[in-house]
N, C-alpha and C positions, 0 to 999 in steps of 0.2 A: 684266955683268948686275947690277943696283940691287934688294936687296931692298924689297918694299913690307910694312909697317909700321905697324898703328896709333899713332897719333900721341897718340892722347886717351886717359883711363880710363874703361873699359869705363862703359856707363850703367849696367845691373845689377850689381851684388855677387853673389860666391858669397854662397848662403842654408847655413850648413851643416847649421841646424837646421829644416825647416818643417814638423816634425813637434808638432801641438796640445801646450802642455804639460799635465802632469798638474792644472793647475787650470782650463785650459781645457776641460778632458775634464769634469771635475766640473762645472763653469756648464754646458755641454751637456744632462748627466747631467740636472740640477735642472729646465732651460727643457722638458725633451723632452716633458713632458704638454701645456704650453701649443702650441709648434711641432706636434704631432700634430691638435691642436684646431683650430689655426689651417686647416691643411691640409685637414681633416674639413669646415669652411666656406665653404673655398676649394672645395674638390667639389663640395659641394650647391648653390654660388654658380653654376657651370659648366655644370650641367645643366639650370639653367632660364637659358641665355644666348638658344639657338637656339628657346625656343619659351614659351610663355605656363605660367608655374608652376601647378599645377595642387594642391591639398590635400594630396596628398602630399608634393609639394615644398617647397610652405609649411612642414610641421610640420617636414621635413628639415632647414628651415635655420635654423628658431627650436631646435630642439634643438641646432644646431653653434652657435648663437651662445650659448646658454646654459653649452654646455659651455667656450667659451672664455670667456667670463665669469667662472665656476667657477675654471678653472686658474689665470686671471689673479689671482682673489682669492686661490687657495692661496700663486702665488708672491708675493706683496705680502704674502703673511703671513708666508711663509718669511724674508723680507726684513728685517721686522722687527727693527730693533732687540734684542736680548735685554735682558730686565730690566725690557721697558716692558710692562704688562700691558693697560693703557688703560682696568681696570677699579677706578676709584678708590681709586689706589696714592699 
């Protein structure tokens, strides 16, 4: 009897770590207001798919898109540079 044998190296790799690292965790941390906002958009986007948006639906999705607006300028602010103030420095 002939053992059979992979001949090749595996395609995957053991992963030993694929656990987030801790500054991954923190970029998370920082985007989670934005990804929330996004999400809140994504819903109010969803529920007027199946039928004609109706006033309340309107105001629903200009306030998710204002809200990610918002987020998106806090993290662009977070983002920033330190040291640049951009007010006649």
């Amino acid at each position: 009897m002939k053992n059979i044998a992979a001949l090749q190296t595996p395609v995957t790799g053991f992963l030993p770590d694929i656990e987030p690292t801790p500054a991954e965790l923190d970029a998370i941390r920082i985007e989670m207001p934005l990804i929330l906002a996004e999400v809140e958009l994504l819903d109010a986007q969803i529920i007027t798919l199946d039928r004609i948006p109706n006033e309340l639906d309107a105001r629903r999705i200009r306030r998710a898109r204002r809200k990610v607006l918002a987020a998106r300028r806090t993290l662009t602010n977070l983002n920033a540079a330190p040291g640049t103030s951009g007010v006649g420095a």
